[in-house]
C-alpha positions in Angstrom: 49.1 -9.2 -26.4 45.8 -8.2 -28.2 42.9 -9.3 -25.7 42.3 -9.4 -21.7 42.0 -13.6 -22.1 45.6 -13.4 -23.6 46.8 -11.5 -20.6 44.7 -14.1 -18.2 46.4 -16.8 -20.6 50.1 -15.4 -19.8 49.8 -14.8 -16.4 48.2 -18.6 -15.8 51.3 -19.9 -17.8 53.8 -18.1 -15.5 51.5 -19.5 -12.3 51.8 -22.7 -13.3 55.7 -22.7 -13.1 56.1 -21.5 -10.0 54.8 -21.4 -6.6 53.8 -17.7 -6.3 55.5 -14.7 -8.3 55.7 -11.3 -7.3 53.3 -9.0 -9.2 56.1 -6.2 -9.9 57.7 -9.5 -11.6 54.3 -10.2 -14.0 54.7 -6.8 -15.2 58.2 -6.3 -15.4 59.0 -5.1 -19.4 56.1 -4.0 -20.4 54.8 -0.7 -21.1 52.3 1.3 -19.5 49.2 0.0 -21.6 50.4 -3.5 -21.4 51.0 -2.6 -17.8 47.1 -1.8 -17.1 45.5 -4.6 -19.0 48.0 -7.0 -16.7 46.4 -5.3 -13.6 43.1 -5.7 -15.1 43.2 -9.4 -15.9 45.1 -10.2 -12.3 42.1 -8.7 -10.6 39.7 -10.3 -13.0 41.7 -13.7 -12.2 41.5 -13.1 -8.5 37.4 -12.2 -8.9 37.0 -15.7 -10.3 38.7 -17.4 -8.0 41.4 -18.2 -10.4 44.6 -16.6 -8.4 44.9 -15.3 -4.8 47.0 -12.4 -3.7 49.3 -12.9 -0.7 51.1 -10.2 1.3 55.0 -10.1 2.1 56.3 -7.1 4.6 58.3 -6.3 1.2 55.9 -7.2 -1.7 52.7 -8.8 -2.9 52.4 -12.2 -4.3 50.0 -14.1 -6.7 49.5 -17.9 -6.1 47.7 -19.8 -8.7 44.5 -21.2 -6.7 42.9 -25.0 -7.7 40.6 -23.4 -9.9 43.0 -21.7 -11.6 45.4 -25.2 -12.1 42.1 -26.7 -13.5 41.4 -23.9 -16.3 44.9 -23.9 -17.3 44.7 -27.9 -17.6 42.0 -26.9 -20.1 44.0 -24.1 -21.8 46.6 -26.7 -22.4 44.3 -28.8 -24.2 43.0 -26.2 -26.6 43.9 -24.3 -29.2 47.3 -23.5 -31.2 49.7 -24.1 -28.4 48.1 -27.4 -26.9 50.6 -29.4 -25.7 49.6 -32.2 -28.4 49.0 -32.0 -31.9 45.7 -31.3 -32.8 47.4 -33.3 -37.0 46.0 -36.1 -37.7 49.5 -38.7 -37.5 47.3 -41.8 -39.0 46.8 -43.7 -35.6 43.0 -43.9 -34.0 42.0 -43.7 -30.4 39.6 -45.7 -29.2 38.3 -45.8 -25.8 35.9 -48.2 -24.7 34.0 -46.9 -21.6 31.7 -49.1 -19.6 31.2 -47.7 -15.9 28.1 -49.0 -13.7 25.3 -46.6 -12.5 27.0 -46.5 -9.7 29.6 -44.7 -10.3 27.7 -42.3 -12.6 29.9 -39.2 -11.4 32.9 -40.4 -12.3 31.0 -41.5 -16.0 30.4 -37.6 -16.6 33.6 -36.5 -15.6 35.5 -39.1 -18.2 32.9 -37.9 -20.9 33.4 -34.5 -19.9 37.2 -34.9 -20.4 36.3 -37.1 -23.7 35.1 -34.6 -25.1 37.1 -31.8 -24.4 40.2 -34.0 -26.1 38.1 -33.9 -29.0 36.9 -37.7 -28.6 33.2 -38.3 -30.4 31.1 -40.8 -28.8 30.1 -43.2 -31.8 28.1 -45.5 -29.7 26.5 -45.7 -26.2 30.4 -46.8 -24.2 32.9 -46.5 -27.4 34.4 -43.2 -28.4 37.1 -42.1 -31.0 39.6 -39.2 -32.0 42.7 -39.3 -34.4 44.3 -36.9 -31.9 47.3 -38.0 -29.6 45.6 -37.6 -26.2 45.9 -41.9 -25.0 48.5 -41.0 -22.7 46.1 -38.4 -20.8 43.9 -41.6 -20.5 46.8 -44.2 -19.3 47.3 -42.1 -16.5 43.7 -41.5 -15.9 42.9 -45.2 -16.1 46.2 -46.1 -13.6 45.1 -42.9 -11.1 41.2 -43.6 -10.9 41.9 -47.5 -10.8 39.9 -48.2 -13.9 41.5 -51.5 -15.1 38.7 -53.0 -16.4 35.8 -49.8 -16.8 38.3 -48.0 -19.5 40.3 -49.6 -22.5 42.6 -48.2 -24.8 43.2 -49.0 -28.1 45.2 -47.0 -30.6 45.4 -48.6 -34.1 46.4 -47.4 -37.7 43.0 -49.3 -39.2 39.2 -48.6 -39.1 37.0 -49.2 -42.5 36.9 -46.7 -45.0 33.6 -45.3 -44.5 33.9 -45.4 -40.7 37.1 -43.2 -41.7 35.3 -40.7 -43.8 32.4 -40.6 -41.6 34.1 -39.6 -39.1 36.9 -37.4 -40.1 33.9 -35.1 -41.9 31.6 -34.9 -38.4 34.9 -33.9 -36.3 35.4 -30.8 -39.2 31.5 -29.6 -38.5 
């Protein structure tokens, strides 16, 4: 490991699998530098609100806290080890979003997740990505109840230009 995130990035990962793991067990087999950046980033982690420490008569325990579940969602959808591709396979995503005033919270947080799986907004409601992220959006649509504010459409076919258009503003 090279950089305190990385350290942050491993010890999230080994959260996420389990309910709470002892700290003795977070640094087991590694050396004494490795050791001290581990301490580092589990305090750092515990400072943001990421992890919390709790206490056994025998050891001490970190617990992955909401926060910490939420920035490892967002770990998972970035870089070189996302759980999907970030290749092209040839198939387009389109969502269609169309929520009322209303429910204008609930709007920001879709966009907000839109664009974090690499969607681009090419109109006011409609956005596209050639990434594989519709099933993230299936189970959005079925949890939130949006049958009829969210569509899904995943086709091999857009027009050429539309194509190059926006294969070049997604490589900006």
């Amino acid at each position: 490991m090279s950089s305190k995130s990385d350290y942050s990035k491993k010890i999230l990962g080994i959260l996420g699998q389990k309910t709470a793991i002892s700290l003795e067990n977070i640094k087991k087999g590694e050396d004494s530098k490795a050791k001290y950046a581990l301490t580092r980033s589990v305090k750092n982690m515990i400072e943001g609100g990421l992890a919390e420490i709790h206490k056994s008569t025998n050891q001490t325990f970190l617990k992955i806290t909401p926060k910490g579940k939420a920035k490892l969602n967002c770990l998972k959808l970035e870089g070189k080890d996302a759980l999907v591709s970030n290749s092209w396979d040839g198939m387009w995503r389109i969502i269609i979003l169309d929520m009322p005033e209303t429910r204008k919270n609930e709007r920001d947080s879709l966009r907000y997740i839109l664009k974090k799986a690499n969607f681009v907004c090419i109109k006011n409601t409609v956005w596209v990505s050639p990434f594989p992220y519709e099933h993230l959006f299936y189970n959005l649509k079925k949890d939130l109840g949006l049958s009829t504010e969210l569509i899904i459409i995943v086709t091999n076919k857009v027009d050429d230009d539309t194509a190059k258009n926006f294969l070049e503003s997604i490589k900006s």
